[in-house]
C-alpha positions as CSV (number, residue, x, y, z in Angstrom):
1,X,-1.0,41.1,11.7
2,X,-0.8,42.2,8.1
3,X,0.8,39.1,6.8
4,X,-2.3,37.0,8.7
5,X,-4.8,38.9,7.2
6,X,-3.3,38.6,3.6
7,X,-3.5,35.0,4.5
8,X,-6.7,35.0,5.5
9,X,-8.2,36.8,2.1
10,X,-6.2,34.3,0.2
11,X,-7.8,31.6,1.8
12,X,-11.3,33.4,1.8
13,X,-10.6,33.7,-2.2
14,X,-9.5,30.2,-2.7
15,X,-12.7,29.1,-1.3
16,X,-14.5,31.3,-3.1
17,X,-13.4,30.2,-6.1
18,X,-13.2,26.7,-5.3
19,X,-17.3,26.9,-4.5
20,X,-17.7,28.7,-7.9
21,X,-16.3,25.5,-9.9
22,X,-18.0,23.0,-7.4
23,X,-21.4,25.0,-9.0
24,X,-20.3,25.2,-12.4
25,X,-19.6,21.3,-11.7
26,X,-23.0,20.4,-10.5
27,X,-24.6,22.8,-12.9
28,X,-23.2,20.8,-15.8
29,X,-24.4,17.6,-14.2
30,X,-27.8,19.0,-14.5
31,X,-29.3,16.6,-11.6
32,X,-32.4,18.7,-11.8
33,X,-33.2,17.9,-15.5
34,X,-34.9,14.6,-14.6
35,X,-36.0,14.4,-11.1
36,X,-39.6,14.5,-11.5
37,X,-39.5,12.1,-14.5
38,X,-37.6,9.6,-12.0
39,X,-39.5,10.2,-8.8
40,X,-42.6,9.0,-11.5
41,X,-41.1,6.1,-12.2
42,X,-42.6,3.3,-10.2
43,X,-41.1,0.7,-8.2
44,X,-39.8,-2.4,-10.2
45,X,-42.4,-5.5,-10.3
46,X,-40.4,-8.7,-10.1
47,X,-40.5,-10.0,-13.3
48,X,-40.3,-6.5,-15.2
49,X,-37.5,-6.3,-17.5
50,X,-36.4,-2.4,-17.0
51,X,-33.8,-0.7,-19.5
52,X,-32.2,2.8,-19.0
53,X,-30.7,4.7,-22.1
54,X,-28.5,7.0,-20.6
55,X,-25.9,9.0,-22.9
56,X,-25.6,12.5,-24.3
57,X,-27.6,14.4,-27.5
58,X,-27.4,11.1,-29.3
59,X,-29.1,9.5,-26.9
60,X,-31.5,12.3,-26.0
61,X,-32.0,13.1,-29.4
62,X,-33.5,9.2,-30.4
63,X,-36.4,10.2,-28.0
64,X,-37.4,12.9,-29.7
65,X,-36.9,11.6,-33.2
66,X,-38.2,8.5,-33.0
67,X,-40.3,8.4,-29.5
68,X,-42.3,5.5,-30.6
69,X,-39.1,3.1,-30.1
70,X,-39.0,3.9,-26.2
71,X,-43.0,4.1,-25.8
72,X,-43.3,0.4,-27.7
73,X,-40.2,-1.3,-26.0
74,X,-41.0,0.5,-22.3
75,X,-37.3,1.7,-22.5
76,X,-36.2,4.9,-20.3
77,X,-34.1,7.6,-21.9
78,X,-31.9,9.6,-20.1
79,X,-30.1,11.1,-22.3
80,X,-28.7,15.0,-22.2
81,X,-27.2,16.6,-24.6
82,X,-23.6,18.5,-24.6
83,X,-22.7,15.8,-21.4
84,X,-19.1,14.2,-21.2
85,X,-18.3,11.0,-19.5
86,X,-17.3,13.7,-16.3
87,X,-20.8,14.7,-16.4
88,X,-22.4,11.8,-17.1
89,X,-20.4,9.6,-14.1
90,X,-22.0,12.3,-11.9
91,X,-25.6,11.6,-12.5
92,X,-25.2,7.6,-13.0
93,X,-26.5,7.1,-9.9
94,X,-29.3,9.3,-10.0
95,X,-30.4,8.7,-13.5
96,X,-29.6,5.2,-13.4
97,X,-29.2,3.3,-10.7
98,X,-31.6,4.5,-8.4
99,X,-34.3,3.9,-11.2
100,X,-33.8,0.0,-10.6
101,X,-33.7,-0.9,-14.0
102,X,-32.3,-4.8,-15.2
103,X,-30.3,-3.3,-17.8
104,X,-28.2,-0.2,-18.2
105,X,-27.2,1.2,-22.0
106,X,-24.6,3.4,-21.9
107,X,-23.3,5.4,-24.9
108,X,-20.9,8.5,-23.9
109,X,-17.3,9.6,-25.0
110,X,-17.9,12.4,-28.4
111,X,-17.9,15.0,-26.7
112,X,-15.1,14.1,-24.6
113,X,-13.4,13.9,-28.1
114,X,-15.1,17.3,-29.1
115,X,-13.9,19.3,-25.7
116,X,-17.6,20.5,-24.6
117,X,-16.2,21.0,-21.0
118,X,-12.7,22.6,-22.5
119,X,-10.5,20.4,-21.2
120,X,-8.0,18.4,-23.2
121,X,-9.1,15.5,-24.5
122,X,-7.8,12.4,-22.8
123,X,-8.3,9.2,-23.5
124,X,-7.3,7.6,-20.8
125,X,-9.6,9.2,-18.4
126,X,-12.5,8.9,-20.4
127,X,-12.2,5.5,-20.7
128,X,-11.4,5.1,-17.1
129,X,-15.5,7.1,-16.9
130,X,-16.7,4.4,-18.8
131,X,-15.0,1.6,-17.4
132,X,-16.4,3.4,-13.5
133,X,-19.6,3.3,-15.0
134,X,-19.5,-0.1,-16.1
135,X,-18.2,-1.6,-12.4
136,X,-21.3,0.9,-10.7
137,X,-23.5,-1.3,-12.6
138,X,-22.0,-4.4,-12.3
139,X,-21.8,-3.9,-8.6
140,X,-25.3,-3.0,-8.3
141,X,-26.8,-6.4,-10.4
142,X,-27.7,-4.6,-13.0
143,X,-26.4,-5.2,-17.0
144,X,-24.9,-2.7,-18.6
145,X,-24.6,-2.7,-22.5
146,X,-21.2,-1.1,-23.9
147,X,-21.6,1.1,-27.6
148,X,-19.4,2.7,-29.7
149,X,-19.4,6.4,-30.4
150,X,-20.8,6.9,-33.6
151,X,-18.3,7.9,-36.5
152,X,-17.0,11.7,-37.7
153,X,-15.2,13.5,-39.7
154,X,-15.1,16.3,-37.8
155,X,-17.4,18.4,-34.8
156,X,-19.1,21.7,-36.8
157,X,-18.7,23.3,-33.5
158,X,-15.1,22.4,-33.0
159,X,-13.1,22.4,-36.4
160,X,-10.1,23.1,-34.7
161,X,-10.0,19.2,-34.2
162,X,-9.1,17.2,-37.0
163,X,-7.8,13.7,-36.1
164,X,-11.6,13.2,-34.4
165,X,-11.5,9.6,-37.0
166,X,-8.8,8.3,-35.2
167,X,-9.9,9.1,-31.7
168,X,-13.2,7.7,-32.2
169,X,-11.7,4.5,-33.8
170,X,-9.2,4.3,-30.8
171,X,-11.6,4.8,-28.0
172,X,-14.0,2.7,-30.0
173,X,-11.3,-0.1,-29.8
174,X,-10.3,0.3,-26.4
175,X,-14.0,-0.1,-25.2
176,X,-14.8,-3.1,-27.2
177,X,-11.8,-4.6,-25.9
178,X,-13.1,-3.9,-22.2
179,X,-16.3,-5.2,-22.9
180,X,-15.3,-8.6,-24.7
181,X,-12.6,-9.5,-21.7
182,X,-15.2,-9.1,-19.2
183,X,-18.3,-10.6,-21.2
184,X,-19.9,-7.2,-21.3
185,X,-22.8,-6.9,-24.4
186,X,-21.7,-4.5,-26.9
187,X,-23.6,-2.5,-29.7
188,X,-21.6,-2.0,-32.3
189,X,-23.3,1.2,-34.3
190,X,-20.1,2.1,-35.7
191,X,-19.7,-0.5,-38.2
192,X,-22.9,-0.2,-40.7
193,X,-23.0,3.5,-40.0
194,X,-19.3,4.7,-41.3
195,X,-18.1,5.7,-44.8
196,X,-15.1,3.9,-45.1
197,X,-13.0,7.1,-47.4
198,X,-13.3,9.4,-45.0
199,X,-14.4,7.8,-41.5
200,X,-17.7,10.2,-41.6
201,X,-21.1,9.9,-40.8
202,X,-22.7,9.9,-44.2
203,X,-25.9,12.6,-45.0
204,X,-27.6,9.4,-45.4
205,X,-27.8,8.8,-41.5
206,X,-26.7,12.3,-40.6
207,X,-28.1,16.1,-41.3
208,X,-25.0,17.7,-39.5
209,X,-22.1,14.9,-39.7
210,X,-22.5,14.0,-36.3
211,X,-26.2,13.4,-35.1
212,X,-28.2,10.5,-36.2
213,X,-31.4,11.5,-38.5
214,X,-34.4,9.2,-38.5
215,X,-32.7,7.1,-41.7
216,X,-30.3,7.0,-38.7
217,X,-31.5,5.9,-35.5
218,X,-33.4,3.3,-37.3
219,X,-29.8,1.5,-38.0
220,X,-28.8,1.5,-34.7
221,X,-32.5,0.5,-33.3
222,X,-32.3,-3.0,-34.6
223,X,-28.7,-3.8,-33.1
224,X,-29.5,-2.5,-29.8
225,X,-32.7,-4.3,-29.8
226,X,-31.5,-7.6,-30.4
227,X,-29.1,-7.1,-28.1
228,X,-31.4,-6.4,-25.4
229,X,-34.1,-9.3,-26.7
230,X,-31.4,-11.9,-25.5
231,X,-30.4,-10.3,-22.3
């Protein structure tokens, strides 16, 4: 009798615990940041040309720097900062599928590099996120238009990590690679954006090393644009 009710707290505790990280889980998600803003968004008319932003600060950041770039173009952001591609997977459908858009852009993987959930970092599985993200879309009809993380030294937050150059270069690589085998647009913001000593983001485009400033977001404004003018 003893032994079955030892066995029964342990599995009481295990569930416990196991519904305590199912929470934290969700919580990161944060499903709830932009349900009203998509339960506003209107059904699709046939010839409209819809494009969903969805990404992390960088990407939630652009709105709020430069709004006017969304407002003029008609382009969604869904953007939240502090997200990994773990995160991120598990709003794609709610954030940007189920808004019907023609055209997904997807820009996620620094702070999988920068350990926000604090796990390892693995490259692997985060490009395995992307790649998920990428089939979801293609599976769905809808475009999707590949980025790379923008360049750092190093995370302020984090300066335990110091190899974050090569990471970003590798993961960079790896999705470029992805999206040129499978014909899959890619914005390539790393490029005019880098110093080329140190593999930094310079103050010129960044106040803190990693964000984009306005001097910024207006570099990376005209190669996603033309990107999506052809699509």
């Amino acid at each position: 009798m003893k032994r079955l009710l030892n066995l029964c707290i342990a599995i009481i505790a295990t569930t416990i615990g196991a519904t305590a990280q199912t929470n934290k889980v969700v919580g990161a998600a944060q499903f709830n940041r932009y349900a009203a803003e998509n339960k506003a968004v209107p059904p699709r008319q046939k010839d409209e040309k819809r494009v969903v932003f969805i990404g992390n600060s960088i990407t939630e950041f652009w709105n709020h720097t430069h709004p006017e770039f969304f407002t003029r173009n008609g382009y969604i952001n869904r953007g939240i900062a502090g997200q990994t591609s773990y995160t991120l997977l598990l709003r794609f459908r709610a954030d940007a599928i189920d808004l019907d858009p023609t055209t997904i852009v997807l820009g996620i993987g620094c702070n999988d590099i920068a350990v926000n959930d604090g796990a390892p970092y693995d490259e692997d599985r985060t490009y395995a996120n992307i790649v998920t993200m990428a089939e979801l879309a293609k599976a769905h009809g809808i475009k999707i238009v590949l980025t790379t993380i923008l360049p750092a030294a190093s995370f302020p937050w984090r300066p335990e990590i110091t190899d974050a150059p090569d990471k970003i270069e590798n993961l960079n690589r790896r999705i470029r690679a992805y999206a040129t085998a499978h014909s899959i647009p890619f914005a390539d913001y790393y490029t005019p954006m880098v110093h080329p000593g140190d593999r930094a983001l310079p103050v010129t485009f960044s106040d803190d090393g990693v964000h984009p400033n306005a001097s910024g977001y207006t570099i990376m404004e005209p190669v996603i644009h033309s990107i999506l003018t052809k699509l």
